[in-house]
C-alpha positions in Angstrom: 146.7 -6.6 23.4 148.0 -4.4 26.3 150.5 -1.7 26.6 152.7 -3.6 28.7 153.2 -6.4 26.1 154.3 -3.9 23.7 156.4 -2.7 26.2 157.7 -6.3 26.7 158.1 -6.5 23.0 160.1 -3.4 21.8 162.7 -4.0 25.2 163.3 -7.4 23.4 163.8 -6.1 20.0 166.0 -3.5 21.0 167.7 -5.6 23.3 167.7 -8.6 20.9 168.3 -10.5 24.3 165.8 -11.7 26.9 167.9 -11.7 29.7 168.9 -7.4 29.0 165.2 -6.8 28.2 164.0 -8.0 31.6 167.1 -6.4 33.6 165.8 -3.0 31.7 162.3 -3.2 32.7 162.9 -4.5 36.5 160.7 -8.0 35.7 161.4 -11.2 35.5 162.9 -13.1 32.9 160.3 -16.1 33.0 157.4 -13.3 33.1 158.7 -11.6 30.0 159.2 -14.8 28.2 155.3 -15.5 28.9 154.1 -11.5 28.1 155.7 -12.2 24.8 154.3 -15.6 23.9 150.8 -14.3 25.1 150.9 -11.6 22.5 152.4 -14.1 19.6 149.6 -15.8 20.7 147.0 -13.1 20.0 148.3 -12.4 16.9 149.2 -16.4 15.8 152.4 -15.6 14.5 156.3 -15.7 15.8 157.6 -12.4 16.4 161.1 -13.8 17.3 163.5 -16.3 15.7 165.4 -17.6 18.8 168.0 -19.8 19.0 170.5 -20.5 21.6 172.9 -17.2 20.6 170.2 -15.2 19.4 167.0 -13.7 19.3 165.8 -11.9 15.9 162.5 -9.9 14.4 160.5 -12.2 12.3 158.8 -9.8 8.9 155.5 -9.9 11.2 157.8 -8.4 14.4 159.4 -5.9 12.3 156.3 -4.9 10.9 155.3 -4.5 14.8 157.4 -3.1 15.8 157.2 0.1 14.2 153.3 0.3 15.5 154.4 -0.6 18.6 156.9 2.3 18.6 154.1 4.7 18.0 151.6 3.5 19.6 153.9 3.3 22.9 155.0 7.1 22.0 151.1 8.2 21.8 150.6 6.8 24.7 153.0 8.5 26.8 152.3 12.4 25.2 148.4 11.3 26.1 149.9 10.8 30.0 152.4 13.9 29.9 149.5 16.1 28.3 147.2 15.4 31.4 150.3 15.9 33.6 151.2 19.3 31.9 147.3 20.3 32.5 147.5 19.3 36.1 150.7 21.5 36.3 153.5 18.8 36.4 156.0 17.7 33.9 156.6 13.9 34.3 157.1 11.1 32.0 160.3 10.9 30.0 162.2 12.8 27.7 163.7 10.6 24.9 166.5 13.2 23.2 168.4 11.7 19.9 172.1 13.1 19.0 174.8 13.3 16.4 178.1 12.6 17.7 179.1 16.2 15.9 176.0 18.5 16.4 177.2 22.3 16.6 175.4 25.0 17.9 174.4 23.6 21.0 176.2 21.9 24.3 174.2 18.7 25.6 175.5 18.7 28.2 174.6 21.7 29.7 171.1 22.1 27.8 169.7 18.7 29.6 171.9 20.0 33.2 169.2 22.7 32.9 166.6 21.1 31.6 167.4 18.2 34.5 167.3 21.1 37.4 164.1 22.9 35.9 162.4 19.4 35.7 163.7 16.9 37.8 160.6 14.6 37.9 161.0 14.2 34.1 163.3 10.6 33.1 165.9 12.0 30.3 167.0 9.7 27.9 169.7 10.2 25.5 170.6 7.8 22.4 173.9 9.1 19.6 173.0 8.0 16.5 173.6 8.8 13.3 171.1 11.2 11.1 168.9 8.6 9.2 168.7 6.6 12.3 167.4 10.0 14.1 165.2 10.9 11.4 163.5 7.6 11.4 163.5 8.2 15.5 161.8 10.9 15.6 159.5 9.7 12.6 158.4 6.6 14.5 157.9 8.4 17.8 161.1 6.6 19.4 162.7 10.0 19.8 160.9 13.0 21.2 163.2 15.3 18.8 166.9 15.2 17.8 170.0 17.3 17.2 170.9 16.2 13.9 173.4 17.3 11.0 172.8 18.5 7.3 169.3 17.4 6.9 167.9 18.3 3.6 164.2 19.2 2.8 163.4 16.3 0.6 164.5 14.1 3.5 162.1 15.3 5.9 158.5 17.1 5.8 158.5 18.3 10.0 160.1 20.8 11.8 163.8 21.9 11.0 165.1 24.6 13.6 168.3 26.1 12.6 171.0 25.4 15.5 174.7 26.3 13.6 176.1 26.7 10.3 180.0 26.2 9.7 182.5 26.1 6.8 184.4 22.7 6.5 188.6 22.5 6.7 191.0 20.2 5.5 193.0 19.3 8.8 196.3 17.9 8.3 199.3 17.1 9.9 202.1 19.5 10.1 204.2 17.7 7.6 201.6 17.1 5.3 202.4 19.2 2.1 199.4 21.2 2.0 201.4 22.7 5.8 204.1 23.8 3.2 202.0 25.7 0.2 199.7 27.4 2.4 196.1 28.1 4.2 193.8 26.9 1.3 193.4 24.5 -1.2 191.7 23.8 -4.2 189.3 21.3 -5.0 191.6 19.4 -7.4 194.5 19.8 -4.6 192.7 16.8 -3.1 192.6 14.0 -5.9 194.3 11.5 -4.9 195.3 12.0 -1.2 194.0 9.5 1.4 191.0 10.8 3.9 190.1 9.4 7.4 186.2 10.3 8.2 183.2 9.0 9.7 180.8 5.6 8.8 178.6 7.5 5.8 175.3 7.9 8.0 177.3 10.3 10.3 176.9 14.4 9.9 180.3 15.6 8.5 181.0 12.5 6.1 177.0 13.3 4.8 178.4 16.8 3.9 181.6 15.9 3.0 180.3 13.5 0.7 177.6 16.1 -0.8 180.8 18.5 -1.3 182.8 16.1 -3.3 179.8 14.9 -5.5 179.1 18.5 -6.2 182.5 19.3 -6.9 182.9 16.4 -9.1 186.0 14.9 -7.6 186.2 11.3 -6.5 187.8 10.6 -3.1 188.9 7.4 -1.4 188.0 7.1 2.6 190.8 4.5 3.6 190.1 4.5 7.7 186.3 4.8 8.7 186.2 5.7 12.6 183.1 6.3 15.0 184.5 9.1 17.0 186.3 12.2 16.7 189.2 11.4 19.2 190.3 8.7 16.8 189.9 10.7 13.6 192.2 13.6 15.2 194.4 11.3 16.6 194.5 9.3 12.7 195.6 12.6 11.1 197.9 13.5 13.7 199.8 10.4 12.9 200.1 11.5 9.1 197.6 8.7 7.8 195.7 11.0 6.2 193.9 14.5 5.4 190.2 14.8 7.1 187.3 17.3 5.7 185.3 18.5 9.1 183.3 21.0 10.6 186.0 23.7 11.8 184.7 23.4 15.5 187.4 20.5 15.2 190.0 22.4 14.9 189.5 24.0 17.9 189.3 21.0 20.1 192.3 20.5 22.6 193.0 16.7 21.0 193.3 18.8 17.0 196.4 21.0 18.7 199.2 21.2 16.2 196.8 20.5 13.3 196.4 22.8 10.6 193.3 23.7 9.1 193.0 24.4 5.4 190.4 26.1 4.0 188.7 24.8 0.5 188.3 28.0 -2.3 186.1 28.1 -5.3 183.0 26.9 -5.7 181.0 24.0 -3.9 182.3 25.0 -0.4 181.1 22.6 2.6 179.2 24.0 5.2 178.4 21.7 8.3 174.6 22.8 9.5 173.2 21.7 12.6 169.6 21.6 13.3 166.8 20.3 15.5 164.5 17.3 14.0 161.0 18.0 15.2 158.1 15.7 14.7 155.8 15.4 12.0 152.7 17.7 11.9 154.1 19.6 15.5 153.1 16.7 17.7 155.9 17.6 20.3 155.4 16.0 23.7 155.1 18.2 27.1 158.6 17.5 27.8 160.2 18.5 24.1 158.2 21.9 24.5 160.0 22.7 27.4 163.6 21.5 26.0 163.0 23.8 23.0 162.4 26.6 25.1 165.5 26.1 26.9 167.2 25.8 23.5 165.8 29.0 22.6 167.1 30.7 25.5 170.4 29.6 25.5 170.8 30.6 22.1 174.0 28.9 20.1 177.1 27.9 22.0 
């Protein structure tokens, strides 16, 4: 079994396509096919079910896959480590992000990090917070921005990035406009809220708030992004619990912003997911001290 077979193998299964997989990896389509049927070979088992639509992880190539993931990700910090002793940083940097993280632009942290390291390949994948977690648990991610992770959830390195109350944003004719600039948690029952799909950052707190609080909520329109949500509550289909950041986005103009009183107050926390046991690659050191010198934006 070689490297480049397992490199063969996780393109496919991300890809779940032959045709995207070799594109990715700059090969040929007829050499991947045969790098992959070597290794199913090897290990006298399918690893896909293929059919003319579709190509899917059998049980034996998910359970692959995930030691492919790691083994692949040891591999590379064992390169970058003899790189970083020789004085070079090269090799990739594989950064995972909420849609939502606070405390920190992107942006602008990999713009630097791009001009202090330009040899190093950056790449960046949004994804929710269990997806980043399990990421940077299988050694897909180098580290992650991520959004209100608790302790039980994960046994590496949390660095603090932000911590923020959660509003109610509504629409100017929404009555909550008319009785003032906070609200109770029983204000709330029974109004309609727009939010994110439940493995994103500010629906995980929301959710946590409103469990706490013991009041039952119905989420009527699910979005991926925050232009749409803004734009949802602009239109008066609904009331939104976020991170107040929002609010001061160009798109939330004319919103208001209600605050929540009493108890069980939501606070949005951002933080960076660092691997198990401090096994941080060449390349994540050096992001981290960037992060650290930029402080929060």
């Amino acid at each position: 079994m070689e490297l480049r077979q397992l490199e063969h193998f996780v393109a496919v299964a991300e890809e779940q396509h032959f045709t995207r997989a070799a594109e990715r990896l700059a090969v040929s389509q007829s050499g991947l096919s045969a790098s992959v049927r070597a290794l199913e070979q090897e290990l006298r088992t399918p690893l896909f079910s293929r059919t003319t639509r579709s190509v899917r992880l059998t049980e034996a190539g998910a359970a692959l896959l995930v030691e492919a993931e790691r083994t692949l990700a040891g591999a590379r910090a064992a390169r970058d480590a003899v790189d970083a002793v020789r004085g070079l940083l090269r090799g990739t940097l594989t950064l995972g992000v909420e849609q939502c993280v606070a405390g920190v632009s992107t942006a602008r942290l990999l713009a630097a990090f791009h001009r202090e390291h330009p040899h190093m390949e950056i790449r960046l994948r949004q994804e929710g917070t269990s997806s980043l977690l399990e990421g940077v648990a299988g050694g897909r991610l180098d580290l992650a921005f991520a959004a209100t992770v608790s302790p039980p959830e994960w046994r590496g390195g949390l660095v603090p990035l932000a911590r923020e109350p959660m509003v109610v944003l509504c629409a100017p004719g929404h009555r909550f406009a008319q009785e003032g600039t906070s609200a109770g948690w029983e204000d709330l029952r029974g109004e309609s809220f727009i939010d994110f799909h439940p493995d994103w950052g500010p629906r995980r707190a929301a959710d946590e708030a409103f469990a706490a609080a013991g009041v039952r909520r119905t989420v009527a329109l699910e979005v991926s992004d925050v232009h749409s949500l803004l734009e949802l509550v602009h239109e008066g289909l609904g009331i939104a619990v976020v991170p107040h950041h929002f609010w001061r986005k160009p798109e939330a103009d004319g919103l208001l912003a209600i605050e929540l009183e009493g108890s069980h107050r939501p606070f949005y926390e951002s933080v960076v997911v660092l691997p198990p046991a401090g096994a941080l690659s060449p390349g994540a050191r050096a992001l981290m001290a960037l992060v650290r010198e930029s402080g929060p934006h």
